[in-house]
C-alpha positions in Angstrom: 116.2 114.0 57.0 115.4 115.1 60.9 116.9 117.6 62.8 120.3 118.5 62.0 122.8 116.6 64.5 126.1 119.3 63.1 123.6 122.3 62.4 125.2 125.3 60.5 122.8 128.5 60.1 121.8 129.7 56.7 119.3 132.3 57.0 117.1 134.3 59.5 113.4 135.3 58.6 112.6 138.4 58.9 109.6 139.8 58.2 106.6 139.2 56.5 105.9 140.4 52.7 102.9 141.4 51.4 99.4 139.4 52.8 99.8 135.6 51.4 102.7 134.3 53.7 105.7 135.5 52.1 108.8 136.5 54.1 111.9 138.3 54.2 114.7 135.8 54.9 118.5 136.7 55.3 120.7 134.6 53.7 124.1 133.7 55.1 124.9 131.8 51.8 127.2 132.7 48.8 124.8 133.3 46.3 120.9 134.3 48.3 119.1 132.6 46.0 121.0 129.1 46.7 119.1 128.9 49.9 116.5 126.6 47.9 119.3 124.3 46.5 120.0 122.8 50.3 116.8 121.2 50.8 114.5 121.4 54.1 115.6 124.4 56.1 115.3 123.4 59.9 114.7 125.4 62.9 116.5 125.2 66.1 113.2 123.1 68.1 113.4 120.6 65.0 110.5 122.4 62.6 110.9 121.7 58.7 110.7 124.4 56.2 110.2 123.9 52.5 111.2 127.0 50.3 108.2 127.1 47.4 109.4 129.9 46.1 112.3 132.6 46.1 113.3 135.8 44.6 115.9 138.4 45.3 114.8 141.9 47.2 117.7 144.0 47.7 119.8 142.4 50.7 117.5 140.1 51.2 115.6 137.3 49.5 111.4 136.9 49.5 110.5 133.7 50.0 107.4 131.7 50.3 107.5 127.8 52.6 104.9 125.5 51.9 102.0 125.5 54.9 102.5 129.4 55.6 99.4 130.8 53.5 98.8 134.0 55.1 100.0 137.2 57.2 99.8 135.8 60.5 101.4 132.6 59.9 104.4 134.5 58.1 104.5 137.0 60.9 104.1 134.2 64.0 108.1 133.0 62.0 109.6 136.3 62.6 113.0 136.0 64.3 113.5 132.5 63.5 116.6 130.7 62.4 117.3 128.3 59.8 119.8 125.7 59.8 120.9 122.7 57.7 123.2 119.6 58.4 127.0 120.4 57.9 126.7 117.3 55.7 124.8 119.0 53.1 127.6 121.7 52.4 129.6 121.5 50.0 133.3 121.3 50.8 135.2 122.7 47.6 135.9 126.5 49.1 139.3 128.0 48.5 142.3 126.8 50.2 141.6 129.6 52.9 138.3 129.7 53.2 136.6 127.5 56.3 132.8 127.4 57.3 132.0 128.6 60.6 131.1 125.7 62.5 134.3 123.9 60.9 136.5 126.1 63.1 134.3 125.4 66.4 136.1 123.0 68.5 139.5 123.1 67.0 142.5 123.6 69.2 144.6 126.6 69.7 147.7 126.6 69.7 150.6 128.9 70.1 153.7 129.2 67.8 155.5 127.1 70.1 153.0 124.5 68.6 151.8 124.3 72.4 148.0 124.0 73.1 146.9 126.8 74.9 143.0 127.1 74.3 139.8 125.9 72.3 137.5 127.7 69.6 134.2 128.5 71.3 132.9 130.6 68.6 133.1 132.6 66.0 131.3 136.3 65.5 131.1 138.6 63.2 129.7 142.0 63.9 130.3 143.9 60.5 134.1 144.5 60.8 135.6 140.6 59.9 135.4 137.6 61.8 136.1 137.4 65.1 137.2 133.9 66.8 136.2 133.2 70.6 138.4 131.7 72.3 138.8 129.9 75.8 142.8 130.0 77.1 144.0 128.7 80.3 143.1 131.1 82.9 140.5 133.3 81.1 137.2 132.9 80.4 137.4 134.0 77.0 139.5 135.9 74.4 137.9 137.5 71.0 141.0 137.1 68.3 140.7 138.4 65.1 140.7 136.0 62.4 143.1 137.2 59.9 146.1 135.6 58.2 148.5 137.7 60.4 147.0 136.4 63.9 145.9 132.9 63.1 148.4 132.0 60.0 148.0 128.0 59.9 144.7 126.4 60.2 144.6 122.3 60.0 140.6 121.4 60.1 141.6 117.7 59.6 144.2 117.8 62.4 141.9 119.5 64.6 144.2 122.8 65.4 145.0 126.4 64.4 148.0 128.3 65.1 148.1 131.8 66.7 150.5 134.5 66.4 150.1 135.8 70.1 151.0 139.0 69.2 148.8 139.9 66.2 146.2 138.2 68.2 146.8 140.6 70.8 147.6 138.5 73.6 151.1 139.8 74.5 151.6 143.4 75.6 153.0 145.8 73.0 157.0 145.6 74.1 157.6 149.4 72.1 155.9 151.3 74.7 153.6 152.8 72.2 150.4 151.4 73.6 147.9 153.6 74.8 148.1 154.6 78.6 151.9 155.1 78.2 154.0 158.3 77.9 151.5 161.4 78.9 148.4 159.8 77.6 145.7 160.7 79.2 142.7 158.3 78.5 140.6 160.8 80.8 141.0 164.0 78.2 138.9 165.0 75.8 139.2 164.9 72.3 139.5 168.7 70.9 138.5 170.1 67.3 137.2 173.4 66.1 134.7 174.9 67.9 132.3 175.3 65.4 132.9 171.6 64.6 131.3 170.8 68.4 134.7 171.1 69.9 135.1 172.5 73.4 138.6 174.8 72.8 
C-alpha cells in the first residue's frame, strides 16, 4: 500500500528507549498494543514504518520499526505522526461511536433540519471531544460533542444534527448567564486569607 489517500492518525513517537532504536509511541487505538495489527504505519511525507516489535510501558507502548537500529535514528523520529488508510479500520463500533475523520466533512444542521455549517475538525484537549465547526458568518465554532448538543448523527447521509442551544449557539433566554444581574467579571474572587485570599 502507498501513502494513505483517507489518512486517520494512530500514534505519535515519542521518544527514544534505551540505545538500539526503540521508541516510545502514543497510541490513539483501543487496545495499544493493536497498533501492530494495522499493517505499515505511514507518516504524513509518505515514509513507511514496520512495527518489529511492541510492548506495553505504562501510557505508552515501546516499539521497535524495522531500519531504525540505533539512538540517533530513533531520536531523528521524535515528533512524528503515524497514520493508516481509513480503509484499514474496522467499522463494527457501537451504534454511537464514530472515528474521527468519519465526522470531518459532514453537514451541520440545525433542528429545523436546515444546513447551517460543515465539520472542519474535531479536537480533543483532555475534557471530551470537541467538534469544529464552520457556520454561515463565522469563521469557526467549537461545539461540544455530546448526545445533548449533537443528538442525531447520519455518516451515510452525510449530516449531523445540532441542538443550538446545548451547543451554545443561542444566548441563554433566563438571564442567568454571566455578565447579567451585578456580576462583575472585573472582581476578584475572595477566600480566606490564609488560603491566599485578599479579604
Amino acid at each position: 500500500m502507498t501513502k494513505p489517500q483517507n489518512p486517520v492518525q494512530m500514534a505519535v513517537i515519542g521518544a527514544a528507549h534505551g540505545i538500539k532504536g526503540e521508541l516510545r509511541v502514543k497510541t490513539f487505538t483501543g487496545d495499544p498494543l493493536a497498533l501492530a495489527d494495522y499493517g505499515p504505519l505511514y507518516a504524513r511525507d509518505g515514509r513507511a514504518f514496520q512495527i518489529v516489535d511492541i510492548r506495553p510501558a505504562n501510557n505508552v507502548v515501546v516499539v521497535r520499526f524495522k531500519g531504525i537500529s540505533d539512538r540517533n535514528a530513533a531520536e531523528a523520529l521524535a515528533g512524528t505522526e503515524l497514520f493508516v488508510d481509513r480503509s484499514m479500520l474496522p467499522d463494527d463500533g457501537e451504534e454511537d461511536e464514530f472515528y474521527h475523520a468519519d465526522l470531518v466533512g459532514l453537514a451541520v444542521r440545525d433542528d429545523t433540519g436546515a444546513d447551517i455549517g460543515k465539520v472542519v475538525a474535531v479536537h480533543n484537549f483532555g475534557g471530551g471531544d470537541i467538534l469544529d465547526v464552520t457556520l454561515a458568518g463565522r469563521k469557526g465554532v467549537l461545539i461540544p460533542f455530546t448526545q445533548a448538543a449533537v443528538p442525531d448523527v447520519s455518516i451515510k447521509e452525510g449530516f449531523l444534527r445540532i441542538d443550538p442551544a446545548a451547543a451554545g449557539l443561542i444566548d441563554d433566554e433566563d438571564g442567568d448567564a454571566p455578565g447579567r444581574d451585578g456580576f462583575d467579571p472585573k472582581g476578584r474572587p475572595r477566600g480566606p486569607k490564609d488560603a491566599g485570599g485578599n479579604r
